[in-house]
VOGU-3710 file (C-alpha; in Angstrom, 3 decimals, decimal comma):
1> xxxxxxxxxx> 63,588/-36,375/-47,131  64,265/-34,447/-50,180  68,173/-34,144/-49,421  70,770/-35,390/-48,244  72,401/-32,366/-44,493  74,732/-30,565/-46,932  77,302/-27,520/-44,659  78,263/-25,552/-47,537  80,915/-23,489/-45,851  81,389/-19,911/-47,652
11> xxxxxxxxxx> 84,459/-19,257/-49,461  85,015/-16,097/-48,250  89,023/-14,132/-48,241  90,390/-11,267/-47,684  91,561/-9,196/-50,634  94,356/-7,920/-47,904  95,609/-11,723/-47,490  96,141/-12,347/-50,745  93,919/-15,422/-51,182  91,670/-15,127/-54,166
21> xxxxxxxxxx> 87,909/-14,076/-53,245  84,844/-15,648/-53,736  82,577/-14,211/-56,650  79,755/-12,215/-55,265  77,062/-14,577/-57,083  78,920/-17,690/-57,185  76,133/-20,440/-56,650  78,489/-23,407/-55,643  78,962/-21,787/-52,677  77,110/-19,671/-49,753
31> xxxxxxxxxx> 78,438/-15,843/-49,083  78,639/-14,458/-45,898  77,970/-10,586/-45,143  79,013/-8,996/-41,541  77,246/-5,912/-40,471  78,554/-3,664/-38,336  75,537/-1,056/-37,018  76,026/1,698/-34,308  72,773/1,479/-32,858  71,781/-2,000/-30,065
41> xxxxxxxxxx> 68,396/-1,323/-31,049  69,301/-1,459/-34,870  65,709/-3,061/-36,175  63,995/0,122/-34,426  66,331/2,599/-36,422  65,680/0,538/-39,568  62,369/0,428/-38,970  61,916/3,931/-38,282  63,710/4,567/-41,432  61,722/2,432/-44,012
51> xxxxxxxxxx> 58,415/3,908/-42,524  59,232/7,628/-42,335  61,875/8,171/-44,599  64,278/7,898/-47,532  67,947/7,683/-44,800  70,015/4,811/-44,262  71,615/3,499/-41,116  75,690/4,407/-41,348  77,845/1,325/-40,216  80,777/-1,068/-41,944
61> xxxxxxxxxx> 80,659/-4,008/-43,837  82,548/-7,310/-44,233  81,300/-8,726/-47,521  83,179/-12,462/-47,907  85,787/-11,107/-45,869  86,590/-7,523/-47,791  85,788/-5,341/-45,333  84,119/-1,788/-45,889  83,323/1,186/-43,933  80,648/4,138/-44,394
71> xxxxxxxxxx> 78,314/1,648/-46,085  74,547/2,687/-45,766  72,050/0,013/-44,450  68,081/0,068/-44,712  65,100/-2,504/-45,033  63,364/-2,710/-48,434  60,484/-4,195/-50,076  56,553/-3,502/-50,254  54,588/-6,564/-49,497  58,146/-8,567/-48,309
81> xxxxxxxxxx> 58,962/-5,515/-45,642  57,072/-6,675/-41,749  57,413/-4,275/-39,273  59,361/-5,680/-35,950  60,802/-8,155/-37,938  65,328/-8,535/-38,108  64,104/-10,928/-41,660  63,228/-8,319/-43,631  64,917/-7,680/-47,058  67,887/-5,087/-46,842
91> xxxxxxxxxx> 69,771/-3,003/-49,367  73,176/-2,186/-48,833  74,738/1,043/-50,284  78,673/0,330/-50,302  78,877/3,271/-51,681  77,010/5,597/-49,207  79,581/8,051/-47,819  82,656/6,952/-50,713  80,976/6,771/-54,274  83,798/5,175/-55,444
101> xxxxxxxxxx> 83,526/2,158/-53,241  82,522/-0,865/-54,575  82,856/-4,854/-54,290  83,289/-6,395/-57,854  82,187/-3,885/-59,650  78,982/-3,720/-57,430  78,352/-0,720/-55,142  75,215/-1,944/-53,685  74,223/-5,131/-52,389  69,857/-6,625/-52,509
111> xxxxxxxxxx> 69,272/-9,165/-50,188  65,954/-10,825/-50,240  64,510/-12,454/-46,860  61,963/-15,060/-49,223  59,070/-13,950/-47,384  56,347/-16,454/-48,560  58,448/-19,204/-49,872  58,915/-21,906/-46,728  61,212/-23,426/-49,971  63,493/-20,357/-50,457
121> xxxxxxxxxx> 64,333/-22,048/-53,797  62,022/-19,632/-56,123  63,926/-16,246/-56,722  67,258/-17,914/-57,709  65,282/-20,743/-59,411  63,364/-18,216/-61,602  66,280/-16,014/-62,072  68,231/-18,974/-63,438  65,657/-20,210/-65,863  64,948/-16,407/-66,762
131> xxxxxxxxxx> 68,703/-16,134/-67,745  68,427/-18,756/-70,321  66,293/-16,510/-72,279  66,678/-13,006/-71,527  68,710/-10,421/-69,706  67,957/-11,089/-65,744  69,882/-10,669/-62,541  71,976/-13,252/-60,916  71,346/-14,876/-57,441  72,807/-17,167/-54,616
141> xxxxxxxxxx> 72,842/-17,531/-51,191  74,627/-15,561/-48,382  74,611/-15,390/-44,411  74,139/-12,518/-43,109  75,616/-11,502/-39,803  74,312/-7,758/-38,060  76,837/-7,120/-34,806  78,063/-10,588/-34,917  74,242/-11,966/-34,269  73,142/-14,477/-37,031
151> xxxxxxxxxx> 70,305/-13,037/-38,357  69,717/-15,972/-41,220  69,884/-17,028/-44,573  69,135/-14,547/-47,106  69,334/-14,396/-51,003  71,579/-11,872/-52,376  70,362/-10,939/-56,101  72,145/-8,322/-58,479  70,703/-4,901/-58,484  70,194/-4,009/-61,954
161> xxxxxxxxxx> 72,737/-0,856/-61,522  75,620/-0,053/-63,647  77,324/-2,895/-63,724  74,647/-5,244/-64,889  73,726/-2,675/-67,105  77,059/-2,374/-68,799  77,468/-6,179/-69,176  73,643/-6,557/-70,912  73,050/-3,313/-73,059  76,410/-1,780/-73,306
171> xxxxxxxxxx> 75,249/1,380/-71,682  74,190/2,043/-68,151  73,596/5,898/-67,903  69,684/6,480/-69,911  65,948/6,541/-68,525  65,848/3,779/-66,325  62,826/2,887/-64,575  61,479/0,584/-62,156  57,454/-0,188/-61,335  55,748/0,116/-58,240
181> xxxxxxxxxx> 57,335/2,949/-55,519  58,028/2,506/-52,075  56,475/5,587/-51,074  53,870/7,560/-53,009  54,355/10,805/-53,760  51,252/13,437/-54,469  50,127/13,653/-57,630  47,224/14,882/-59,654  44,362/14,156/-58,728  43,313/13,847/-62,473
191> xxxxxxxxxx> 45,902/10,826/-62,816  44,295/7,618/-63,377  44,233/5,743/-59,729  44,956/2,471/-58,889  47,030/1,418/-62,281  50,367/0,819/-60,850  52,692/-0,182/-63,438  50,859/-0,828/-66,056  51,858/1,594/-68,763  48,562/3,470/-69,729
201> xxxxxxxxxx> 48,629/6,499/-71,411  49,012/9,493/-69,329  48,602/13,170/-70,318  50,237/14,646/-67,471  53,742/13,456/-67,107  53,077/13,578/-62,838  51,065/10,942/-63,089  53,902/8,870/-63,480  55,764/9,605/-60,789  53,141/8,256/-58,516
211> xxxxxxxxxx> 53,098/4,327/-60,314  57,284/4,171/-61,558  60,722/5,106/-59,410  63,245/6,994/-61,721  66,511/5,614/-61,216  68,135/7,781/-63,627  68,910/11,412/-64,119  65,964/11,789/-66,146  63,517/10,172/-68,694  59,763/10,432/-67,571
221> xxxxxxxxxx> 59,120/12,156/-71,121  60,924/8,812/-72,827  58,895/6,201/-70,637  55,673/8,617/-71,636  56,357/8,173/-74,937  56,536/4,716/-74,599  53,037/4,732/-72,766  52,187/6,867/-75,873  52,877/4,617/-78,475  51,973/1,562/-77,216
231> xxxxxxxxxx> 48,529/2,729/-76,441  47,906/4,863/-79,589  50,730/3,693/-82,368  51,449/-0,034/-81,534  52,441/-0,850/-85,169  55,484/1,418/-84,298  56,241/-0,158/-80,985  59,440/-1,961/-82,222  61,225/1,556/-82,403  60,375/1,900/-78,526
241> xxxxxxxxxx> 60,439/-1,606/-77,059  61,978/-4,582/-77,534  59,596/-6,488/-78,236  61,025/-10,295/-78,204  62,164/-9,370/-74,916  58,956/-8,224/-73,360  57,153/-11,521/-74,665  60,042/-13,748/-73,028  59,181/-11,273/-69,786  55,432/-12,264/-70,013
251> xxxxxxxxxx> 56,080/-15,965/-71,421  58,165/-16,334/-67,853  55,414/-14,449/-65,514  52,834/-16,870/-67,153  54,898/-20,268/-66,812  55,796/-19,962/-63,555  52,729/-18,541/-62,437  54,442/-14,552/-61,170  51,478/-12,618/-60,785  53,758/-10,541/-58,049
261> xxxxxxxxxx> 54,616/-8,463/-61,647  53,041/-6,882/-65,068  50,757/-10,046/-65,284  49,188/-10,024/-61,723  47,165/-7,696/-60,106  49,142/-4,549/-59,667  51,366/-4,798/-62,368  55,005/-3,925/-60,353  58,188/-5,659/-59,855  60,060/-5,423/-62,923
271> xxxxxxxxxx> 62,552/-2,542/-64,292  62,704/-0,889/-68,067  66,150/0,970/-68,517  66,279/2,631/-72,364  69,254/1,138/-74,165  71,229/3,427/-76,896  69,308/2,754/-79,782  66,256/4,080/-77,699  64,422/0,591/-77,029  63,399/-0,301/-73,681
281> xxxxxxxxxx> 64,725/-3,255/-72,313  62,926/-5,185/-69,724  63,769/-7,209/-66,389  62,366/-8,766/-63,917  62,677/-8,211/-59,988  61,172/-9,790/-56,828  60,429/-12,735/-57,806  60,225/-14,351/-54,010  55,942/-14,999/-54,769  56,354/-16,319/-58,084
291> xxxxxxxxxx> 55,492/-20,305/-58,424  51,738/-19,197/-57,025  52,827/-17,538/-53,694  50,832/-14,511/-54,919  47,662/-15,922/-56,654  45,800/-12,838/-57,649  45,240/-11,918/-61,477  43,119/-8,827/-60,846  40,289/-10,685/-61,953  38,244/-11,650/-59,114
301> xxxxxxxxxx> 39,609/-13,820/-55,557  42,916/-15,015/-55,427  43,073/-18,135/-57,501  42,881/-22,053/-55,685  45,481/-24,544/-56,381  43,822/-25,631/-59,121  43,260/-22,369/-61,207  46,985/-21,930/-60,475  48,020/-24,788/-62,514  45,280/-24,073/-65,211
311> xxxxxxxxxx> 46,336/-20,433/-65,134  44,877/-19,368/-69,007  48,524/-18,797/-70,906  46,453/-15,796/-72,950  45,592/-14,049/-69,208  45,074/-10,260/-70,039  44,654/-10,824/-73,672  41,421/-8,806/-73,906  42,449/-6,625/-70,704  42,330/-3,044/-72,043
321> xxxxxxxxxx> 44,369/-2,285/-68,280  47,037/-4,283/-69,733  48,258/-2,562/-72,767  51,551/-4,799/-72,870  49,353/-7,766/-73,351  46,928/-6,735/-74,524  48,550/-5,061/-77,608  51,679/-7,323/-78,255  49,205/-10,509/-78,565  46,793/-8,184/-80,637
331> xxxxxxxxxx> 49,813/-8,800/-83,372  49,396/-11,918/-84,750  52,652/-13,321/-85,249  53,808/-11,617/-81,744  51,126/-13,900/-80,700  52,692/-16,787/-82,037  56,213/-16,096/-81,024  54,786/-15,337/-77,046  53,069/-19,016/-77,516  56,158/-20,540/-78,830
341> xxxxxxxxxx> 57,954/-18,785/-76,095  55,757/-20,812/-73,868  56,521/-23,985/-75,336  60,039/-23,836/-75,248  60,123/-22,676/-71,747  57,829/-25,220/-70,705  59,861/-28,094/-72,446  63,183/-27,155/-71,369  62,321/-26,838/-68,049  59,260/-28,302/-66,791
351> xxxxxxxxxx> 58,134/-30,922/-68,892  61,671/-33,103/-68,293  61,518/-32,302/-64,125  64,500/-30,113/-64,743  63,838/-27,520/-62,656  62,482/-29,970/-59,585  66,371/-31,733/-59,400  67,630/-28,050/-59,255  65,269/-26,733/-56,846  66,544/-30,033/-54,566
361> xxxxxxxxxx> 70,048/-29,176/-55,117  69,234/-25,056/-54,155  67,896/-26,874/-50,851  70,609/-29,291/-50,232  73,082/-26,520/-50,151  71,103/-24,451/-47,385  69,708/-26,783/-44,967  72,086/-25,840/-42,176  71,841/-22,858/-42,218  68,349/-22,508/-42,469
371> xxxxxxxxxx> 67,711/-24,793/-39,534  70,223/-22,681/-37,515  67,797/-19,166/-38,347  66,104/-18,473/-35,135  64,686/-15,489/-37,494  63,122/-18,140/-39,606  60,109/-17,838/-40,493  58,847/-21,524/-41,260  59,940/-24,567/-39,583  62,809/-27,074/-40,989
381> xxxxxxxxxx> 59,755/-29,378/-41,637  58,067/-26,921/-43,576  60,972/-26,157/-45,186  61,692/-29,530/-46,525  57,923/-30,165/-47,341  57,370/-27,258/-49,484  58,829/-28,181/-52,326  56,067/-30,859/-53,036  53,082/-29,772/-51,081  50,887/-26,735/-50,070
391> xxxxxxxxxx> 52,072/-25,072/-46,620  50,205/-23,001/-44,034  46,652/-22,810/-43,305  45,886/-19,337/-44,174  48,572/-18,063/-46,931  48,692/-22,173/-48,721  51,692/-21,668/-50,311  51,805/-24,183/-53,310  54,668/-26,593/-53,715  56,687/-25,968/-56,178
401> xxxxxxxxxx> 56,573/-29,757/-57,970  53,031/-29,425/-56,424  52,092/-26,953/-58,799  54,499/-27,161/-61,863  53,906/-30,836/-62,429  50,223/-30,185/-63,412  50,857/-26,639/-64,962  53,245/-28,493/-67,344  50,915/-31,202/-68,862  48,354/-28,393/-68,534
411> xxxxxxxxxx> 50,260/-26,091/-70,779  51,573/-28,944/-73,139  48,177/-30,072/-74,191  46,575/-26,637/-74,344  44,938/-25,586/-77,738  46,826/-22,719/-78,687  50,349/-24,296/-77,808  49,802/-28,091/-79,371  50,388/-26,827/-83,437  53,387/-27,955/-84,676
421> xxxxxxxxxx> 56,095/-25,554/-86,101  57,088/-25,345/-89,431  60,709/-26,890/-88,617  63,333/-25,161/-90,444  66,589/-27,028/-91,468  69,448/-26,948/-94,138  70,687/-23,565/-93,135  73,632/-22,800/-94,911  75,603/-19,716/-95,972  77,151/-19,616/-99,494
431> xxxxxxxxxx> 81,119/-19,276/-99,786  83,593/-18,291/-102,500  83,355/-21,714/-104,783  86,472/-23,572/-105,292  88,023/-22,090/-108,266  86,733/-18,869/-108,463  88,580/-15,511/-108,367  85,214/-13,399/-107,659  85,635/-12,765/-103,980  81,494/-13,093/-101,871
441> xxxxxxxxxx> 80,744/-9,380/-101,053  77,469/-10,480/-99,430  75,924/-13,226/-97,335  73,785/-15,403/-98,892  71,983/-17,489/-96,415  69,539/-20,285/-97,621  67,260/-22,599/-95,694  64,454/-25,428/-95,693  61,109/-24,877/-93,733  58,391/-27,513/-93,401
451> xxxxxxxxxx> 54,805/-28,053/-92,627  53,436/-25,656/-95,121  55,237/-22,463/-93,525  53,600/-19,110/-94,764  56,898/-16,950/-94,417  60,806/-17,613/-93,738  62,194/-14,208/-91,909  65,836/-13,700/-91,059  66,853/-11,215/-88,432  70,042/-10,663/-88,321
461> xxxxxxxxxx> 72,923/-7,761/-87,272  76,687/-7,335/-87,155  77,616/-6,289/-83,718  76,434/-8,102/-80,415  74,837/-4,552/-79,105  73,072/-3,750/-81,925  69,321/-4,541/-82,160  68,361/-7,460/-84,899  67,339/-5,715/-88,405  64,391/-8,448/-90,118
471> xxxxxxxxxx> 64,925/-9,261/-93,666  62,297/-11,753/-95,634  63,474/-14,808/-97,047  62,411/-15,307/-100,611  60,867/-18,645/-102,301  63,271/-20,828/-104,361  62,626/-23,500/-107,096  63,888/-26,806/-105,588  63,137/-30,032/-107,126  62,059/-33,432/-105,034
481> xxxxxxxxxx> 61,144/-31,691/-102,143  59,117/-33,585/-99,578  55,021/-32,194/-99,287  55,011/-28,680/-97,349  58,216/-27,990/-97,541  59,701/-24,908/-99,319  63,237/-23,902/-99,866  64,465/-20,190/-99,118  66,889/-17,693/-99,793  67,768/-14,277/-98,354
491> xxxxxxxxxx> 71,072/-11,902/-99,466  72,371/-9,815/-96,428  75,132/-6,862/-98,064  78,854/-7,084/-95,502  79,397/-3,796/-93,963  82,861/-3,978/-94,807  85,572/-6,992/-95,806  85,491/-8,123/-91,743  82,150/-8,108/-91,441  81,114/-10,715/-89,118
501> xxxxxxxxxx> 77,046/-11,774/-89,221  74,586/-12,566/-86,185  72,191/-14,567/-87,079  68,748/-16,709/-86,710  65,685/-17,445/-88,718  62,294/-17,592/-87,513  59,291/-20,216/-89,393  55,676/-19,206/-89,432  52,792/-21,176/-90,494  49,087/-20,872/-89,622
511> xxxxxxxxxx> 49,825/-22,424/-86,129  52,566/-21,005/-84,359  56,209/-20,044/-85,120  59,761/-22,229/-85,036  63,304/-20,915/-84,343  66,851/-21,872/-85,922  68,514/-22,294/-83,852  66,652/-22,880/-81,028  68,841/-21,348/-78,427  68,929/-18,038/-80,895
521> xxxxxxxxxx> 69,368/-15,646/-77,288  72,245/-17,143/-76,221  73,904/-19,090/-79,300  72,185/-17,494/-82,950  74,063/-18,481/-86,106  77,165/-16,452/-86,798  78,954/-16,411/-89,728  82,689/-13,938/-90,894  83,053/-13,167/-94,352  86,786/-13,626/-94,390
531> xxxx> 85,886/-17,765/-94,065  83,444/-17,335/-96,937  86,077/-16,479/-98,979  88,672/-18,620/-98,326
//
């Protein structure tokens, strides 16, 4: 046995007792949400709803202990929704009949029901690698409770609404967009058919409506526009798209093996919103078939085991139905940096069995609970098995270790990731010398690269919402340096006496790319002028 019976009881208070209350996503412990429905024959109603229309079911509820009335309740999902079934996935509109109303900050609640993973490990296990690299929602486990019955063990991820917004781009009221629709509306029949979310050029703005859901005001001109020029003008798409972003979005998909998303078949399950200095920002969503559970490329059958772990890391490169790929890895060096991306995701997460003792822990926690689901779906066996071998005869769901194990030393010995980086080191930033009067106006930033690197860039900015602006770094003389390597130098002009720098500096050389530091998403250089001169 993979685990050790863990009860994770939930920490749930009431705001009105004035004990402290659990954090929505906290993933040391298991939430519990109470739904209170006015109908005995509440799946019917639901069902009902999801099938003929946009309504929600009225009722209250108790979210780790707060309590809330005139919430709205209905099933979600495409291929996760089953008729019949109380394990379906189910949003949660706290703020249905108050718009004020809201838990946390958070005025709806997305609760996933892990159809096709017997591990329930892979949304919050994806989500949580995801996170080290780019904007993507948080996750954790709740109970879930409808008129006092136990309906199961669910996983409650962040809707990417205001709040997340707000906390990632600084903004949360532009286009905002997310790919694939619940229910398709009419649309021209001149639209291009069967191309989902793919972002082809389309002349007649309609045609959108029937592949994207707006969840904003407005904006199908803006996310045309982005169809526009990545299609036509892709030399321009950095005033559009963030582009580092979208390759740590594909990088991700291709790791873990999501083809329920841009890289699969259909090309759904992932959300642009437009931040305020007009990019589009990416993120991912439903990831519950990622790690192989959905095996189809749009190439052909769905894929075996084997072509799973072997899945090509430059999938879609040619695909002309895949402008995203296709066009960002048309670029050389975005190329390079998606194939670095690769790397680092591969060796900070798979290569050293990280993510296997974290999927085991994500178990241990729910065990109970899931054996207590008479909703379940997959037996405790199954459960426990599926981490490191296939389950089920007809849908042979891969394990997880099953399938990331080989993918690993299949990625790390690939051709196009095995070139070594041109390392950068020495990365300094010049200060007032010792007796001088002359106060530094300007940051001077210098650096060492090896293995023969081509071009030293620095991209840098001065406030943590602002995009990165790309500056060349310039060839130095230095004396008794080492064979292929090259010193570097690059002058960035303060903004004002407080100017504070972001900062990190990317390596190319014929092979691939390198990053300083490594961890530039989360922890980039950063440098105040004020210390320079002291």
């Amino acid at each position: 046995m993979l685990f050790a019976l863990l009860a994770i009881l939930p920490l749930a208070a009431s705001a009105q007792s004035g004990k402290s209350v659990r954090p929505l996503f906290d993933k040391k412990s298991i939430g519990e949400i109470r739904l209170t429905l006015p109908a005995t024959n509440w799946v019917d109603a639901l069902d009902s709803m999801r099938i003929y229309g946009m309504g929600m079911l009225g009722g209250s509820a108790t979210v780790d202990g707060v309590k809330y009335d005139g919430v709205g309740v209905r099933f979600r999902g495409d291929k996760s929704y089953q008729m019949g079934l109380k394990r379906n996935p189910y949003t949660i509109r706290l703020n249905h009949a108050d718009p004020e109303q809201n838990h946390q900050g958070y005025t709806s609640l997305k609760l996933s029901s892990s159809l096709r993973d017997p591990s329930m490990v892979r949304e919050i296990l994806f989500y949580e690698i995801a996170a080290k690299y780019m904007p993507a929602s948080q996750a954790c486990y709740t109970k879930l409770y409808v008129n006092d019955e136990y309906v199961g063990i669910f996983v409650n991820v962040e809707n990417p609404e205001k709040q997340m917004l707000q906390t990632h781009f600084g903004s949360s009221g532009n286009a905002f967009f997310k790919a694939g629709v619940d229910y398709k509306p009419e649309v021209p029949t001149s639209c291009k058919q069967n191309i989902f979310g793919s972002l082809e050029y389309e002349e007649d703005l309609e045609c959108y409506k029937g592949n994207f859901e707006m969840n904003s005001a407005s904006g199908w001109s803006e996310l045309q526009e982005l169809t526009r020029i990545l299609n036509k003008e892709p030399g321009k798409i950095e005033r559009i798209l963030d582009v580092d972003r979208a390759l740590w979005m594909l990088a991700l998909n291709n790791v873990m093996v999501n083809l329920s998303s841009y890289s699969g078949s259909q090309s759904i399950n992932y959300y642009l919103y437009r931040d305020q200095h007009g990019r589009f920002q990416p993120l991912h969503w439903d990831l519950n078939l990622s790690f192989g559970s959905f095996k189809n490329t749009g190439k052909g059958s769905d894929l075996d085991l084997k072509g799973l772990q072997n899945l090509d890391p430059l999938l879609h490169a040619d695909n002309p139905y895949k402008p995203l790929i296709r066009q960002l890895l048309a670029d050389p060096l975005y190329k390079k940096i998606y194939l670095a991306h690769i790397r680092q995701i591969v060796d900070e997460n798979f290569a050293n069995g990280a993510y296997e003792k974290r999927a085991q822990e994500l178990q241990g926690m729910i065990v109970v609970p899931f054996n207590d689901d008479k909703n379940k779906l997959y037996s405790l066996d199954d459960f426990q098995r599926s981490l490191r071998e296939t389950i089920g005869k007809k849908s042979r769901i891969p394990g997880i270790s099953e399938l990331m194990s080989r993918r690993a030393r299949y990625l790390k010995s690939h051709p196009e990731l095995t070139p070594l980086p041109s390392a950068i080191s020495q990365v300094n930033v010049v200060g007032r010398g010792k007796f001088e009067n002359q106060r530094v106006n300007s940051f001077h930033i210098t650096a060492r690269a090896d293995r023969f690197p081509q071009r030293v860039s620095v991209y840098y900015r001065f406030s943590d919402n602002d995009p990165y602006s790309m500056v060349p770094m310039s060839e130095e003389t230095a004396s008794n340096l080492p064979s292929g390597t090259k010193a570097y130098f690059a002058t960035i002009e303060a903004k004002d006496p407080d100017a504070k720098l972001t900062y990190y500096i990317l390596s190319e050389n014929a092979g691939t790319v390198a990053f300083a530091p490594l961890d530039y998403v989360n922890r980039p250089y950063t440098v105040k002028l004020a210390d320079l001169n002291k």
